[in-house]
C-alpha positions as CSV (number, residue, x, y, z in Angstrom):
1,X,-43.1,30.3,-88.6
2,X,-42.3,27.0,-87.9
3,X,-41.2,24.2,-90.1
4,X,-42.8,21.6,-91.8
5,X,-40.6,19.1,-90.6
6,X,-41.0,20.1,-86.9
7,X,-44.5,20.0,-87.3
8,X,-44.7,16.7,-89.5
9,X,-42.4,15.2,-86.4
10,X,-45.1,16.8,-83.8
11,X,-47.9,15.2,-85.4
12,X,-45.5,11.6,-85.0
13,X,-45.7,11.9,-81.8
14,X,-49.0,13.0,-81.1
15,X,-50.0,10.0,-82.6
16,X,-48.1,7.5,-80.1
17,X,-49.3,9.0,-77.5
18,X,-53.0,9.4,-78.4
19,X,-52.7,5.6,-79.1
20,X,-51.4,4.7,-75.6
21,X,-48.2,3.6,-77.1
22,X,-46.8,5.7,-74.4
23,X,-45.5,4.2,-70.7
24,X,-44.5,6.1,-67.5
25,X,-41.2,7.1,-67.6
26,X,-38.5,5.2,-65.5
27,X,-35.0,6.0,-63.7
28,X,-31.8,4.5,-63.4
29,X,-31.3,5.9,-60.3
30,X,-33.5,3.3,-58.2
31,X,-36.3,5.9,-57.1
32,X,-40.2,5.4,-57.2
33,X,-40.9,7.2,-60.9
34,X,-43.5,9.5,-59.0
35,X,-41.1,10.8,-56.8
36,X,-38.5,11.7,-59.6
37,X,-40.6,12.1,-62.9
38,X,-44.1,11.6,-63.6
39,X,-44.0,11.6,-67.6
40,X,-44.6,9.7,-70.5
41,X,-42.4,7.8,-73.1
42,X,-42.1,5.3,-75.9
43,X,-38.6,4.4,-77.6
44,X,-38.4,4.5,-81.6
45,X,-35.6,3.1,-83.8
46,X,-37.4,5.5,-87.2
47,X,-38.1,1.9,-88.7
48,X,-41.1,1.6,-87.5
49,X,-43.3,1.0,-90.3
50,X,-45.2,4.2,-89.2
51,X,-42.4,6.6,-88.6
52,X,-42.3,9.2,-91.8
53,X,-40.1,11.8,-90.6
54,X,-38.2,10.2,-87.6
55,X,-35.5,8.4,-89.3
56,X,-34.8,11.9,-91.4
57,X,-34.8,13.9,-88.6
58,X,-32.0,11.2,-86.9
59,X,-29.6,11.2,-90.0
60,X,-29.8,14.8,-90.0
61,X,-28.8,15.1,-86.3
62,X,-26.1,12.5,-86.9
63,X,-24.7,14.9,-89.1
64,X,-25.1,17.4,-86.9
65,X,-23.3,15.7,-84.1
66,X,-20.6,14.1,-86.2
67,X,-19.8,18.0,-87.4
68,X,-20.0,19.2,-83.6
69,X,-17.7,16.3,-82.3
70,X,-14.8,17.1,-84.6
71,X,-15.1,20.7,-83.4
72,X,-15.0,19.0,-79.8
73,X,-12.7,16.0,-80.3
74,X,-10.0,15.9,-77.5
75,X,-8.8,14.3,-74.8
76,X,-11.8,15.1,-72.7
77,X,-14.0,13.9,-75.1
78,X,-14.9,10.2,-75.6
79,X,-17.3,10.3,-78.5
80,X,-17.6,7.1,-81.0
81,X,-20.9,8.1,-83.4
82,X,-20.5,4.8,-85.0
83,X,-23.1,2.5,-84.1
84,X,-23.2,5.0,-80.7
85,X,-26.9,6.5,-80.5
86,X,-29.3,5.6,-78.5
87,X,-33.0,5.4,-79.7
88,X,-35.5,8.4,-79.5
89,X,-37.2,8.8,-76.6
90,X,-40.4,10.8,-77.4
91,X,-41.8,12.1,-74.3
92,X,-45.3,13.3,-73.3
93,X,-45.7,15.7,-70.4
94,X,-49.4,15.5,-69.2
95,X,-51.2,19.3,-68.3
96,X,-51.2,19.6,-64.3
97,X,-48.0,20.3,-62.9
98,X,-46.3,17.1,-64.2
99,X,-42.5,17.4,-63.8
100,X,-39.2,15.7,-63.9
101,X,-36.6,17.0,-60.7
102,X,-32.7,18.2,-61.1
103,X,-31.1,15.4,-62.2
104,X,-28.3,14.4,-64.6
105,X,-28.5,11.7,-67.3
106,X,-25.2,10.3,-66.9
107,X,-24.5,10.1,-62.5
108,X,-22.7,6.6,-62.8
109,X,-20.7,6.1,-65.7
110,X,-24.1,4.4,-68.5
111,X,-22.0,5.5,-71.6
112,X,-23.9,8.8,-72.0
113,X,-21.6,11.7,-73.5
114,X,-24.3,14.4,-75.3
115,X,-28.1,15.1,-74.7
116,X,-29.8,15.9,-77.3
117,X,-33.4,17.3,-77.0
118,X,-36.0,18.3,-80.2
119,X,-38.6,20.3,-78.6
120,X,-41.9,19.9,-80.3
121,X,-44.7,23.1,-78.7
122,X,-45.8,25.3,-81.6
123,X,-47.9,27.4,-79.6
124,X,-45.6,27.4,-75.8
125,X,-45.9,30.5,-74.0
126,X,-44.5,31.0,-70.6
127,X,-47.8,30.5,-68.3
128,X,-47.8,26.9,-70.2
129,X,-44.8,25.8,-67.6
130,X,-42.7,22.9,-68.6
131,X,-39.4,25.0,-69.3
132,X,-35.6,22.7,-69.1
133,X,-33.9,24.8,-65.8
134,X,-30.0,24.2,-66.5
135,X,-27.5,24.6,-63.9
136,X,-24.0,25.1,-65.5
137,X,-21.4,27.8,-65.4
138,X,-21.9,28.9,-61.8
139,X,-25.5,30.1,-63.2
140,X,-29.2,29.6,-63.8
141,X,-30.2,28.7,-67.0
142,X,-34.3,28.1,-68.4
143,X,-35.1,27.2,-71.9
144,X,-38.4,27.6,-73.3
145,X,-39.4,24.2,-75.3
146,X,-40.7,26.2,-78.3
147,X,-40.8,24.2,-81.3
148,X,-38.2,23.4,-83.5
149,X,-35.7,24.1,-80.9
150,X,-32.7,21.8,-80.2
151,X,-30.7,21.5,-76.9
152,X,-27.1,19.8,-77.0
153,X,-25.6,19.8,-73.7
154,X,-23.2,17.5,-71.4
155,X,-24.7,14.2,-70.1
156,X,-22.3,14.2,-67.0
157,X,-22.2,16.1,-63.9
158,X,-21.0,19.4,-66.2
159,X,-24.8,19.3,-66.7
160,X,-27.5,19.1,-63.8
161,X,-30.6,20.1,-65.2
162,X,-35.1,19.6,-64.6
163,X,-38.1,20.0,-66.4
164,X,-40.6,22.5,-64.3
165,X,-44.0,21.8,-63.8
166,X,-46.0,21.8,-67.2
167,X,-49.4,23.3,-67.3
168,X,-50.1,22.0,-70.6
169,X,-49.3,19.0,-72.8
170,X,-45.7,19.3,-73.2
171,X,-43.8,17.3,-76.2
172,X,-40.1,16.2,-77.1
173,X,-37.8,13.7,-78.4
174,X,-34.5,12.9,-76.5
175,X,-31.8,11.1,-78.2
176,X,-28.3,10.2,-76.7
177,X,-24.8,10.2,-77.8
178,X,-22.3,7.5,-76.4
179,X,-18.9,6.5,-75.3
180,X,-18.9,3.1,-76.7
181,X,-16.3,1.8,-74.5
182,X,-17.8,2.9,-71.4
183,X,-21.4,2.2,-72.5
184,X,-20.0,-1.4,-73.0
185,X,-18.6,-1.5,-69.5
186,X,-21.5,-0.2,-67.9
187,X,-24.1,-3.0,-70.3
188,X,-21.5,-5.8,-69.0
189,X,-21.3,-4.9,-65.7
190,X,-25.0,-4.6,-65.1
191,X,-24.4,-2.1,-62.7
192,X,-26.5,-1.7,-60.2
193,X,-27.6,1.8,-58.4
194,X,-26.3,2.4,-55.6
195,X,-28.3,4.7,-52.7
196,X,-25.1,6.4,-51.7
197,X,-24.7,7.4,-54.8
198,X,-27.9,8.6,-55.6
199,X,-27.7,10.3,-52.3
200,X,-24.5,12.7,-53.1
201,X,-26.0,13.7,-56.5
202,X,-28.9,14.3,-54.8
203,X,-27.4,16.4,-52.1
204,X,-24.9,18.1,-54.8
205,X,-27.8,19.3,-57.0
206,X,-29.8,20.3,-54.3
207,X,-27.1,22.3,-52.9
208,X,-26.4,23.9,-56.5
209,X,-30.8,24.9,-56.5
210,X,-30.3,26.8,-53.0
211,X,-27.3,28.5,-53.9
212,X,-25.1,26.9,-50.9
213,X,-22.8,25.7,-53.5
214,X,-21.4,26.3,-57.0
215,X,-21.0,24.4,-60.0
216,X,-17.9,24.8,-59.8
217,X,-17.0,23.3,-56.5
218,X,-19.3,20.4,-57.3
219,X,-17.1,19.7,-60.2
220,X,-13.7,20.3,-59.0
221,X,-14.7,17.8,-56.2
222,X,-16.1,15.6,-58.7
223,X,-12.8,15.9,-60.4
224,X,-11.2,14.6,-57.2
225,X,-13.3,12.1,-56.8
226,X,-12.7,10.5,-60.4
227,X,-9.3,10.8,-60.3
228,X,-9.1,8.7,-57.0
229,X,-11.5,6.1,-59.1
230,X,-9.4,5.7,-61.8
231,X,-6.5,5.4,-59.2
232,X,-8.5,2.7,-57.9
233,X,-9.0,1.2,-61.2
234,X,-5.2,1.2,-62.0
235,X,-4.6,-0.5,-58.9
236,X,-7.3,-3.2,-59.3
237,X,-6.5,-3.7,-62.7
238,X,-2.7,-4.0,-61.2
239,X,-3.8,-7.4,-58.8
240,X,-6.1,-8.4,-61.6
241,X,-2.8,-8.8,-63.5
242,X,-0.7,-10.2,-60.4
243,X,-4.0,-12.5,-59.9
244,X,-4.0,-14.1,-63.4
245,X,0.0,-14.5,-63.7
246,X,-0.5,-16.2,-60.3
247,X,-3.7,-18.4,-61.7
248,X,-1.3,-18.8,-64.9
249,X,1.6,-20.1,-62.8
250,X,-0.8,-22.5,-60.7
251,X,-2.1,-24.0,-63.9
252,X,1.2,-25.0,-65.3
253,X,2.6,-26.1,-61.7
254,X,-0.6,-28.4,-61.9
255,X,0.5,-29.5,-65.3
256,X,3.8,-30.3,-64.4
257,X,2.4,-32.5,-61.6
258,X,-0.5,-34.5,-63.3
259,X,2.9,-35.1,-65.6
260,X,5.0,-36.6,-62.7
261,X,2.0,-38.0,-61.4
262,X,1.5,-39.9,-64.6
263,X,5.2,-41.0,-64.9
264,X,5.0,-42.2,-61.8
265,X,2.0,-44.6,-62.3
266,X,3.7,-45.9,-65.1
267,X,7.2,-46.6,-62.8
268,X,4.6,-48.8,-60.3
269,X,3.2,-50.6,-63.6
270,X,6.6,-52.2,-64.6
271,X,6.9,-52.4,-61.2
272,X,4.2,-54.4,-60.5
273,X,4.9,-56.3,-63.7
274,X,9.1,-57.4,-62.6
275,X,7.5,-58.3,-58.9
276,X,5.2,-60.8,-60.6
277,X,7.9,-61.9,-63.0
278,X,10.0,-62.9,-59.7
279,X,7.2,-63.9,-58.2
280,X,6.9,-66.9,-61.1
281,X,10.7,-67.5,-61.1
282,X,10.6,-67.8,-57.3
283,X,7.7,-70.6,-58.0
284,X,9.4,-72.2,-60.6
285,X,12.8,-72.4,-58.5
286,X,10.5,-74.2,-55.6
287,X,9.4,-76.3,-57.8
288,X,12.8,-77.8,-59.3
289,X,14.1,-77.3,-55.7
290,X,11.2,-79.8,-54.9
291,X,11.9,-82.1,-57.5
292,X,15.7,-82.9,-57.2
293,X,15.0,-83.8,-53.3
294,X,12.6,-85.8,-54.3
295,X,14.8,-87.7,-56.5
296,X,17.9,-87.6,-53.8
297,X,15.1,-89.0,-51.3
298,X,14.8,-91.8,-53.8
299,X,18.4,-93.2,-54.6
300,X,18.9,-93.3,-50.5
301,X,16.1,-96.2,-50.3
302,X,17.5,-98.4,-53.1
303,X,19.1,-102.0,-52.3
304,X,22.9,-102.4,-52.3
305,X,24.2,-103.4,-56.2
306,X,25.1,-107.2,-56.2
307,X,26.4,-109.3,-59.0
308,X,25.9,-113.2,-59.4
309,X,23.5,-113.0,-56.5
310,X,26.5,-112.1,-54.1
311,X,26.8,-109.3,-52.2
312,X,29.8,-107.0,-53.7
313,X,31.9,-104.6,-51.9
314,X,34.1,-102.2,-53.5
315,X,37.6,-103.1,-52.7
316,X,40.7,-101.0,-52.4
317,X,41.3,-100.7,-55.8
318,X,37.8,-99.6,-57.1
319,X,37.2,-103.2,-57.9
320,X,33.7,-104.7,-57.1
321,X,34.7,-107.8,-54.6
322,X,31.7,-110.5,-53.5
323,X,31.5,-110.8,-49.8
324,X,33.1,-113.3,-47.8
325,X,36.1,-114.3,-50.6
326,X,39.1,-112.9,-51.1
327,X,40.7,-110.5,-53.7
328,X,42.2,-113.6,-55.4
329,X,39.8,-115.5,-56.2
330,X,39.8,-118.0,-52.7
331,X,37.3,-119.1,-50.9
């Protein structure tokens, strides 16, 4: 039988969607939604004042997870579960061939490490469509969404993977586990898609549905192509560096110069200020210069110095004689 808990977490959903909380679902990979997927979502924290059984059933796979990436912890593995989960997507897969194509939910670095799908179809059986087709390990690999039934897989490329067509209402809830770092990277950058991109993965997975390729030659040449983007990346981040030394140097160059600058202005000030203090010597030196040839001007137009109304001349002997008598006294 199945569990109560599955079952209380089926009636959950049931709920959203028979209240229309539900939406069409979107991509990140810039296509029209009809051409890619055509189902039905809402995302939940579990603190929803309606959700009962959600927020248990994400503490238990928390748990879960944390257990799974210590088993898996390495250098290949970039998993922080603090603070790292995304919300739950519960999904609704409408009766009538309703679908979601070969795709994989992490094709341009978003942050996503593990998928983790709760199926929730008490009474699946096979004509009722809707199975997850996985493409890993050089194989073909379909998974009934029975009830109660949890898929953990790869996010990345390691995992390409579609719904089929669904016959019948088809539920689950989809919850991701992220690399902070890179989920941070990818938030910040606001990356956009881009149609190459999409192109090659779409090309890649098609290749690995007609059986012109393995999975293991799309990854070794995924591989390849990773490695020369982190090249890349080291060699960016190298003139990033070179770039800011050089913006570093530029700004201290400018500081030493609005410096000189400065010293300079003050040099003219006093310079100004000792050309206006000659400038007022120079006009006070005209102006004595002015006066004492005025006064010299003067003494030339005076009368001659006479004493008892005679004329005096100075004689020989620096002695003041009167004109016309003699140096003794005659007439």
């Amino acid at each position: 039988g199945h569990s109560k808990a599955g079952q209380g977490l089926q009636a959950e959903v049931v709920r959203r969607h028979q209240a229309g909380d539900m939406v069409t679902g979107k991509t990140h990979l810039g296509r029209s939604v009809g051409e890619l997927r055509n189902d039905e979502v809402v995302y939940l924290q579990g603190t929803e004042p309606d959700c009962t059984l959600l927020p248990h059933y994400l503490r238990e796979l928390d748990a879960l997870i944390a257990q799974v990436g210590a088993w898996l912890r390495g250098p290949n593995l970039d998993l922080d579960l603090h603070g790292s989960r995304s919300s739950a997507m519960c999904s609704a897969y409408p009766a009538g061939g309703s679908r979601y194509l070969a795709h994989v939910d992490n094709p341009n670095r978003n942050g996503r490490v593990l998928t983790c799908i709760l199926y929730l179809n008490p009474d699946w059986v096979e004509a009722h469509g809707g199975v997850l087709r996985m493409y890993t390990g050089g194989c073909t690999v379909d998974v009934a969404p029975l009830l109660d039934r949890l898929m953990v897989f790869w996010s990345d490329a390691r995992c390409p993977h579609e719904v089929l067509p669904s016959h019948e209402l088809r539920y689950a809830i989809t919850v991701w586990y992220y690399s902070e770092a890179e989920h941070h990277r990818y938030t910040t950058a606001a990356v956009e898609p881009c149609p190459q991109e999409i192109d090659r993965l779409a090309r890649q997975l098609e290749g690995i549905r007609s059986g012109q390729c393995s999975l293991e030659t799309v990854e070794e040449k995924e591989q390849e192509r990773q490695g020369a983007e982190r090249s890349l990346a080291v060699e960016c981040e190298k003139y990033r560096l070179q770039l800011v030394a050089t913006s570093q140097a530029l700004a201290q160059k400018e500081t030493e110069l609005q410096a000189a600058l400065l010293t300079l202005r003050q040099k003219n000030q006093k310079l100004q200020s000792a050309t206006n203090d000659l400038d007022s010597i120079s006009q006070l030196v005209l102006g004595l210069q002015r006066r004492l040839e005025g006064a010299g001007s003067a003494s030339a137009d005076s009368p001659p110095s006479s004493r008892g109304g005679y004329p005096v001349e100075n004689g020989g002997d620096g002695v003041a004689v009167p004109v016309g008598t003699t140096g003794d006294g005659g007439y």
